[in-house]
DRENKOL-190344 format. One record per residue: residue in three letters; x, y, z of N, C-alpha, C, O in turn. Coordinates in pm, whole numbers, plus 32768, in hexadecimal, padded with zeros to 4 digits. Layout:
residues N
 code n.c1 n.c2 n.c3 ca.c1 ca.c2 ca.c3 c.c1 c.c2 c.c3 o.c1 o.c2 o.c3
  ALA    X    Y    Z     X     Y     Z    X    Y    Z    X    Y    Z
...
end
This chain:
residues 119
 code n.c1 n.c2 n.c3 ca.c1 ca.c2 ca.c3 c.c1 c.c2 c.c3 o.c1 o.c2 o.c3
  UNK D5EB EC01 78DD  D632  EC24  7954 D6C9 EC23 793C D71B EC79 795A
  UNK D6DC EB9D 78F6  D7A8  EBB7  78B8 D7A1 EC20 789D D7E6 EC58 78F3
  UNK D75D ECA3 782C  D7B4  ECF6  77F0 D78D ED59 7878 D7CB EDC3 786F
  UNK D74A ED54 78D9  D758  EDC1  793B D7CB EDC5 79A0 D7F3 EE22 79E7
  UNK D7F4 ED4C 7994  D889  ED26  79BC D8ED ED5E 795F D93E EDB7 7977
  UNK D8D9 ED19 78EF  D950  ED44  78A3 D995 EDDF 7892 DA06 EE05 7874
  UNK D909 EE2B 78B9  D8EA  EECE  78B8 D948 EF1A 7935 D998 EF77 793C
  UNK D903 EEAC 799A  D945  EECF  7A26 D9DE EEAD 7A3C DA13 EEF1 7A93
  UNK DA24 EE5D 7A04  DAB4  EE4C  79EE DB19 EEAF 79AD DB89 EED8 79CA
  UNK DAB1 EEC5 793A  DAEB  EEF6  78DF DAE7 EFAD 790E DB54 EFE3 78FD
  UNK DA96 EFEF 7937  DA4B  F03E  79A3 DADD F07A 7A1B DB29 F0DB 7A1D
  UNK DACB F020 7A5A  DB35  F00B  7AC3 DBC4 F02E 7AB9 DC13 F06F 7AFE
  UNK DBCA EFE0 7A39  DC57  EFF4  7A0B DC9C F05C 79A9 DD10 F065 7980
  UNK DC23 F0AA 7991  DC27  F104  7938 DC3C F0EF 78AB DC94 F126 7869
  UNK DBDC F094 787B  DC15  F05A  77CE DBAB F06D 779D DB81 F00D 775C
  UNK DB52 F0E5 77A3  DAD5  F107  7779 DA70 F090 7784 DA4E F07D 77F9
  UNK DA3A F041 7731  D9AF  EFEA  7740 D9A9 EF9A 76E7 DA02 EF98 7692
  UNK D933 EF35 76E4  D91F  EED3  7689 D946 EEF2 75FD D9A9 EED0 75BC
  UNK D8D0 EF44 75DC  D8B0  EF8B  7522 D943 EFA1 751D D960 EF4A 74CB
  UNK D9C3 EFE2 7541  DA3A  EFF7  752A DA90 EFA0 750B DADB EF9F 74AA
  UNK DA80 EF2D 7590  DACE  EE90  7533 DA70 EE34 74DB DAA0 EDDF 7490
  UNK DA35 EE3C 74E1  D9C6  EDD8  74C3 D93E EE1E 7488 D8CF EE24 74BC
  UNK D968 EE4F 740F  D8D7  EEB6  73E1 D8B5 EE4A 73A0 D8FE EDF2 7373
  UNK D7D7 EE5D 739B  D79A  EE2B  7353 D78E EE0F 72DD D751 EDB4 72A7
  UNK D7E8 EE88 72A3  D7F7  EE85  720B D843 EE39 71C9 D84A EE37 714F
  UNK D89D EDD7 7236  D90D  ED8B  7203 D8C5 ECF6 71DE D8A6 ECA5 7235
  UNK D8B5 ECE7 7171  D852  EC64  7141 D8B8 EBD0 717E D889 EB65 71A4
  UNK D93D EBF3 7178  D991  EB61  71DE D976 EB54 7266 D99C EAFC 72B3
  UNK D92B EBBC 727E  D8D5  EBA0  7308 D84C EB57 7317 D819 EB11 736F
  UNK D82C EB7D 72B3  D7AC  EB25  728F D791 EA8F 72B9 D7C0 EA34 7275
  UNK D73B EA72 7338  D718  EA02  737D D79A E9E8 73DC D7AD E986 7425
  UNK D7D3 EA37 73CD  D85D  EA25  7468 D82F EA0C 74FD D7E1 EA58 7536
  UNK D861 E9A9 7530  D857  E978  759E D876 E9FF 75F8 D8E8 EA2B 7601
  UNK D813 EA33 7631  D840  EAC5  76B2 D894 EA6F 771F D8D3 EAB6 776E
  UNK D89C EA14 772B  D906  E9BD  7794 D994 E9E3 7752 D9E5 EA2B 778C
  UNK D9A4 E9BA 76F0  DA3B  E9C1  7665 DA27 EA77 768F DA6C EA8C 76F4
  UNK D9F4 EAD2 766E  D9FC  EB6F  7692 DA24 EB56 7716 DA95 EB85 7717
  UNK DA11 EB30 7773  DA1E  EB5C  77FD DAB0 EB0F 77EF DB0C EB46 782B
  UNK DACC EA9D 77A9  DB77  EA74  77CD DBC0 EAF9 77A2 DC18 EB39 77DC
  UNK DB83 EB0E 772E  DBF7  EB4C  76C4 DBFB EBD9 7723 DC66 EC16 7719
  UNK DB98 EC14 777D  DB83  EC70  77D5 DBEA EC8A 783A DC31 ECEB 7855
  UNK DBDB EC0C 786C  DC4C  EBE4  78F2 DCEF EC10 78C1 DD35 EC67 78F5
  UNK DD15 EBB2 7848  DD7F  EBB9  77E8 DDC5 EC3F 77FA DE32 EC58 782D
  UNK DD3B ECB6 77A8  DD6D  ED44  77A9 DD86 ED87 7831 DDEA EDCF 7835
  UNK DD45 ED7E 7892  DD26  ED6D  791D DDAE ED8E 793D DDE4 EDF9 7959
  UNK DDE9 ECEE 7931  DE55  ECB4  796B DED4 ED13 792D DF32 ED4E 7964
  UNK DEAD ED07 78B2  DF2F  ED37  785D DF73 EDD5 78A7 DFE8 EDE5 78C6
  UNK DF00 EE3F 78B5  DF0D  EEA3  78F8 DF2D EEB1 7979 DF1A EF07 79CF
  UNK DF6E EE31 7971  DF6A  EE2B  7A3A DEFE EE38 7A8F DF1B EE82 7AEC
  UNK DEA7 EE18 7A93  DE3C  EE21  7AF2 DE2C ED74 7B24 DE2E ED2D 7AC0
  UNK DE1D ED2F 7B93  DDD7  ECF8  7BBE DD1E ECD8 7BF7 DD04 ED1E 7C59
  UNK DCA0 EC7B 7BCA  DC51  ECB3  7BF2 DC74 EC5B 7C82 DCB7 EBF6 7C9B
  UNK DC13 ECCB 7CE1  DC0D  EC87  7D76 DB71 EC5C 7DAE DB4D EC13 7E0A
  UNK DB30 ECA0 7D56  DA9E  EC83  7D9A DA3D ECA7 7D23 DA64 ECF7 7CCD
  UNK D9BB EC6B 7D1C  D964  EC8E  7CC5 D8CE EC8F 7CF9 D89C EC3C 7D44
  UNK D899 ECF0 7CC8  D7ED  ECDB  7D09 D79E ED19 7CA9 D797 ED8D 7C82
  UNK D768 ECB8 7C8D  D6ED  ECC6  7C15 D642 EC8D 7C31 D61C EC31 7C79
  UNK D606 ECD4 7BEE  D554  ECCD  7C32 D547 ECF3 7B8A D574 ED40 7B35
  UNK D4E5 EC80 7B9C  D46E  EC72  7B21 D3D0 ECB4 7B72 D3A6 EC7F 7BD9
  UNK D37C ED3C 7B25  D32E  ED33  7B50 D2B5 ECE2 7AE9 D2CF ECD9 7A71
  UNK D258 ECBA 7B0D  D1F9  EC6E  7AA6 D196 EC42 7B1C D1A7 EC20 7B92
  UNK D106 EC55 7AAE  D08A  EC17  7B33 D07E EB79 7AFA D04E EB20 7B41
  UNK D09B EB6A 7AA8  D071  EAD4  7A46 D105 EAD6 79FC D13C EB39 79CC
  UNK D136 EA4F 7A01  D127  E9DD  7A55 D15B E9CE 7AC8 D1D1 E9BF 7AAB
  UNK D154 E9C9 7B25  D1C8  E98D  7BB8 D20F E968 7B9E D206 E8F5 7B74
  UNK D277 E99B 7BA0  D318  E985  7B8A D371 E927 7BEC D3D8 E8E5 7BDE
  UNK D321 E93C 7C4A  D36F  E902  7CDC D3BA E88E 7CD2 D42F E880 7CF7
  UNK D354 E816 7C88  D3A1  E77D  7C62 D41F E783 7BDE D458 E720 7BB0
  UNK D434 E80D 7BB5  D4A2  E7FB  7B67 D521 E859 7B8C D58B E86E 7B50
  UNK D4EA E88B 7C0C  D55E  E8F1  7C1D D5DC E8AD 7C58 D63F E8ED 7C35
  UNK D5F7 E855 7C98  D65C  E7D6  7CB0 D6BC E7CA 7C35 D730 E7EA 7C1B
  UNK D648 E788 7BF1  D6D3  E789  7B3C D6FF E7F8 7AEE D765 E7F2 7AA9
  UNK D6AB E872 7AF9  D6C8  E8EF  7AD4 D754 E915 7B30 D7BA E941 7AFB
  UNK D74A E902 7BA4  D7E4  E932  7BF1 D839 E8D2 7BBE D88F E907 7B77
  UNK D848 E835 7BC6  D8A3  E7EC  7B63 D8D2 E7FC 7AF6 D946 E7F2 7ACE
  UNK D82D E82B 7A9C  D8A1  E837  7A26 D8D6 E8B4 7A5E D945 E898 7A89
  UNK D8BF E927 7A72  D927  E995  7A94 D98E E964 7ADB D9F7 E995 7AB1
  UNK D99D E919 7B34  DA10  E8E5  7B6F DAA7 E8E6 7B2F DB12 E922 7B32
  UNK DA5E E86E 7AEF  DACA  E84F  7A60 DADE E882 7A0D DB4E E868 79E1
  UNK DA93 E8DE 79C2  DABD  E928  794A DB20 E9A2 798F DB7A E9C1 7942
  UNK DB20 E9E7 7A07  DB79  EA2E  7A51 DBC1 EA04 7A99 DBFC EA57 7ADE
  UNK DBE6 E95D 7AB3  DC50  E928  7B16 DC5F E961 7B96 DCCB E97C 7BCA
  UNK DBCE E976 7BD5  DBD4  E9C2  7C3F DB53 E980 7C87 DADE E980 7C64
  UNK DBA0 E93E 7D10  DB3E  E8F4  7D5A DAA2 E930 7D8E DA92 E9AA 7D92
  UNK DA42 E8DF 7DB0  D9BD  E8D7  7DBA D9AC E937 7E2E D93E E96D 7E28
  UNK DA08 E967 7EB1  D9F3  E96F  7F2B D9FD EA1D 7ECB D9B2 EA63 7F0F
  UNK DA2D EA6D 7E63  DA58  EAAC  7E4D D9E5 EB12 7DFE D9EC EB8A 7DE0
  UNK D97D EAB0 7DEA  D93B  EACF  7D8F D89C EABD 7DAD D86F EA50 7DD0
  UNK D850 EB2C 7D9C  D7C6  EB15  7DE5 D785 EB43 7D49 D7B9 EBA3 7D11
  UNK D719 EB00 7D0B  D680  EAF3  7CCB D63B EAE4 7CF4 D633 EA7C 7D36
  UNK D5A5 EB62 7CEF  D53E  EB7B  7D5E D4DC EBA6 7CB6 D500 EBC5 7C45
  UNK D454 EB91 7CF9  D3EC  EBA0  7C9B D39B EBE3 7CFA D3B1 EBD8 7D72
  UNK D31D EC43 7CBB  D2BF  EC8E  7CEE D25F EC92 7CAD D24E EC33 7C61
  UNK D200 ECF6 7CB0  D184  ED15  7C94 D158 EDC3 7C7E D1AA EE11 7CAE
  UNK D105 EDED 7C50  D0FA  EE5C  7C65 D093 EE87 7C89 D069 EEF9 7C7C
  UNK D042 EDF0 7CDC  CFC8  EE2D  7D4B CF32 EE58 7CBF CECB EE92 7CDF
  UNK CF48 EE37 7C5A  CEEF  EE63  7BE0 CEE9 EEDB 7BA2 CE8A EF09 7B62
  UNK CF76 EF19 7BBE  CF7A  EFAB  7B85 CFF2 EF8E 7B3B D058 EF4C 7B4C
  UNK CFA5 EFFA 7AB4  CFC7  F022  7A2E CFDA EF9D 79CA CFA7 EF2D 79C8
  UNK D039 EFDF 797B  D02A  EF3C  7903 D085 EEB5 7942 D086 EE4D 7902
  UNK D0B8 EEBD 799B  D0ED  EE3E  79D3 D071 EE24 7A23 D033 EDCD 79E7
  UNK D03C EE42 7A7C  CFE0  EE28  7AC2 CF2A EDE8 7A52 CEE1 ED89 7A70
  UNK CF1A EE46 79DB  CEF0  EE02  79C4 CF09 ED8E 794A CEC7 ED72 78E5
  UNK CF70 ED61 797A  CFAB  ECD6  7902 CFB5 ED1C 7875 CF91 ECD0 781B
  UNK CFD6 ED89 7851  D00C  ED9F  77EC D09F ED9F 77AE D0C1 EDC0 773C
  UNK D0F8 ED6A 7825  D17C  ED56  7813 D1CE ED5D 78B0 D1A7 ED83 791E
  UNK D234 ED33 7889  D2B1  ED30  790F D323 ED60 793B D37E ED30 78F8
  UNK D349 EDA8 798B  D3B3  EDE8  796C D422 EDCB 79E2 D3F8 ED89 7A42
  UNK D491 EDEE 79E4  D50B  EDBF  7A08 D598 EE32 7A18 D5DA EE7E 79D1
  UNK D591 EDFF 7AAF  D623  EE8E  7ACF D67F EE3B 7B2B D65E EDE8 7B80
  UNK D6E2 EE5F 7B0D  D783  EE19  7B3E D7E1 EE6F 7B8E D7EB EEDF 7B5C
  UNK D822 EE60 7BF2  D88E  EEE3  7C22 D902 EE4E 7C43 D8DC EDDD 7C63
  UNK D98A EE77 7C32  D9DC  EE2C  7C6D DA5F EE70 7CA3 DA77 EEE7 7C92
  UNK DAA7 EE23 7CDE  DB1F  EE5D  7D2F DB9B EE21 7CC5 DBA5 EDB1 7C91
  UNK DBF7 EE9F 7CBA  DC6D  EE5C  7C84 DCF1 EEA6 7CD5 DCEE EF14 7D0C
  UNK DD6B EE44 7CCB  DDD6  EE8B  7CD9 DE4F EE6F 7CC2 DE69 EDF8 7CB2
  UNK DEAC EEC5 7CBC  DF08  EEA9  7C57 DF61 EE0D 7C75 DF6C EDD9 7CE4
  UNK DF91 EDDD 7C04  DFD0  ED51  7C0E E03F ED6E 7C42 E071 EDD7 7C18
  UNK E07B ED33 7C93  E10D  ED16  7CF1 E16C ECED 7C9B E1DC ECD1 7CC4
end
């Protein structure tokens, strides 16, 4: 779900996408904390003048229930973007048993956020 954030920042602000700062092929990425991506995210974010103002992200997945971790999922986002809790909504779903999320073959994850320029 971080890099569907990181996507959506980066998205927003017009700095193309993950694979662009942060390609797979870069082996010093290798086992990187996606929290450390989402600072270094904010950073570039910031640098371009953008402020974020709002974030909303949904995990869909039928297995496992997400619900008891979506609390610390907005924290850590909290903090790694210095941008309070009231600001920021994590929501999980289902897909009712249709297609490969539905039937537990994997999970997937979409982000939209609000930015605007720094004062």
């Amino acid at each position: 779900m971080i890099h569907a954030v990181i996507d959506s920042l980066l998205g927003a602000a017009s700095l193309g996408d993950i694979g662009t700062h942060f390609p797979s092929t870069d082996l010093e990425l290798r086992d990187v904390s996606s929290i450390s991506l989402l600072r270094q995210t904010k950073d570039l974010v910031r640098s371009e003048g953008w402020d974020v103002v709002f974030l909303d992200a949904t995990i869909l997945a039928e297995k496992p229930r997400l619900s008891p971790y979506l609390i610390g999922m907005k924290s850590s986002i909290s903090k790694a973007l210095g941008l309070g809790c009231s600001n920021i909504n994590v929501k999980s779903t289902t897909t009712d048993g249709l297609g490969f999320i539905g039937e537990e073959e994997g999970i997937a994850s979409m982000a939209i956020c609000t930015l605007e320029r720094s004062s």
